[in-house]
C-alpha positions in Angstrom: 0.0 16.0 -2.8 -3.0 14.5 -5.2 -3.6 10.6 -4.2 -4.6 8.1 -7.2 -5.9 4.7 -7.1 -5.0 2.4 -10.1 -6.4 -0.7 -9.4 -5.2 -3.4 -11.2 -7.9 -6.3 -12.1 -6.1 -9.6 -11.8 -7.3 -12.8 -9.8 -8.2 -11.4 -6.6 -7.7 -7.6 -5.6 -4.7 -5.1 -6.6 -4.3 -1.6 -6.2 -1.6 0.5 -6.9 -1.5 4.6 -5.7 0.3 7.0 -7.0 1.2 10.4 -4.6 1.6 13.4 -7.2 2.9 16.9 -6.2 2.2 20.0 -8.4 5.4 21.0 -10.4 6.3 24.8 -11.5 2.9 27.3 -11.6 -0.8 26.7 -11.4 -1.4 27.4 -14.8 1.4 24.9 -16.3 -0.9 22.7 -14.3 2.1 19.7 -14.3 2.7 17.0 -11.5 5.1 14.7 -10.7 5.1 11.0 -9.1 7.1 11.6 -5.8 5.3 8.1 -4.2 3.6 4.7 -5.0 2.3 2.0 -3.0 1.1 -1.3 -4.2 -1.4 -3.6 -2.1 -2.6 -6.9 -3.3 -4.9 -9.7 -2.1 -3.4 -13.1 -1.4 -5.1 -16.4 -0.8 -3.4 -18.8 1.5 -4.7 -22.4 1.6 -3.5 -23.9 5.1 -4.8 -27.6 4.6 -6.7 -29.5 2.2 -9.4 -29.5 4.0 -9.7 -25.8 3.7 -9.1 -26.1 0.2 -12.5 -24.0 -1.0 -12.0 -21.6 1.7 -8.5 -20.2 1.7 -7.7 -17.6 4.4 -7.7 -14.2 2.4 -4.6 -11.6 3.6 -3.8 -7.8 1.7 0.0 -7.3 1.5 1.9 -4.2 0.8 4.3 -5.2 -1.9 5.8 -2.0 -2.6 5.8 1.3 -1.0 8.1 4.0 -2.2 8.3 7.6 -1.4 11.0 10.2 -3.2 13.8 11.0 -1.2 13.3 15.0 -1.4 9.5 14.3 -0.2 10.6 11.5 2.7 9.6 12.9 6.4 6.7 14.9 5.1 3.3 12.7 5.7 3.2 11.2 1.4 3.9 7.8 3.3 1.5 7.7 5.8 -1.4 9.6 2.8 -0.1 6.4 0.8 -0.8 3.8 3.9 -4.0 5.6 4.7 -5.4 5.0 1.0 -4.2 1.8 1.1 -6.0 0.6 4.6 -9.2 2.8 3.0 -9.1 0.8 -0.3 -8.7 -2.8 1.5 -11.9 -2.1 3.0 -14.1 -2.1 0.3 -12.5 -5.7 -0.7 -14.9 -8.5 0.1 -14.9 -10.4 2.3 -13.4 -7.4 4.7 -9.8 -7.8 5.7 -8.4 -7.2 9.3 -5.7 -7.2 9.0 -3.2 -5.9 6.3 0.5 -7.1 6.0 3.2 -5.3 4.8 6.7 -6.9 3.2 10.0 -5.4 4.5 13.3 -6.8 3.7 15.0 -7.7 6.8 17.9 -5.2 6.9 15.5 -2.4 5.9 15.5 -0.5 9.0 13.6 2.9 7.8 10.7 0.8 6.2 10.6 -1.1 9.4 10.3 2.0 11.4 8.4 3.7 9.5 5.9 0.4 9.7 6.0 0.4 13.4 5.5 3.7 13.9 2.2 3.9 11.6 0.9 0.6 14.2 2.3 -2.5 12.4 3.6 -5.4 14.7 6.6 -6.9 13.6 5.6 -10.9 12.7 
């Protein structure tokens, strides 16, 4: 699978990947999108005192991968761009969230078992 960024200027940081898999021969040289994942920077101001200096989080918004390609390492490719792309946002960020409905129990799973504590 070929990974690309799209990042999205907005007010703070956005990226969006795209997970593309070849499609028929070599020379037809065609791909299809079989994954996404969208990370963005959010700015949380706690008090007014910290007003000018809001603490800074990434979130995963969305990440999707086609069911015929599920189970075959285009999730973890997308996470792993993602947690590579995050770090070149300034200031650095720590930590990196992710938002998961609460009944979805294979997006929770698949969290956990890529070393994402439940919060």
């Amino acid at each position: 699978a070929q990974m690309i960024d799209l990042s999205v200027p907005f007010n703070g940081n956005r990226s969006v990947f795209i997970a593309r898999a070849r499609v028929g021969s070599d020379k037809d040289n065609l791909s299809e999108i079989i994954g996404c994942c969208e990370v963005i920077e959010e700015r949380i101001v706690i008090s007014q005192e910290q007003k000018n200096s809001p603490r800074i989080r990434a979130i995963i918004e969305n990440l999707a991968v086609d069911e015929k390609f599920r189970r075959q390492g285009v999730g973890k490719a997308l996470l792993e761009a993602v947690q590579e792309n995050v770090q070149t946002w300034i200031p650095f960020h720590g930590d990196i969230f992710a938002q998961v409905e609460a009944d979805n129990l294979n997006a929770k799973e698949f969290f956990t078992g890529n070393n994402f504590e439940v919060v």
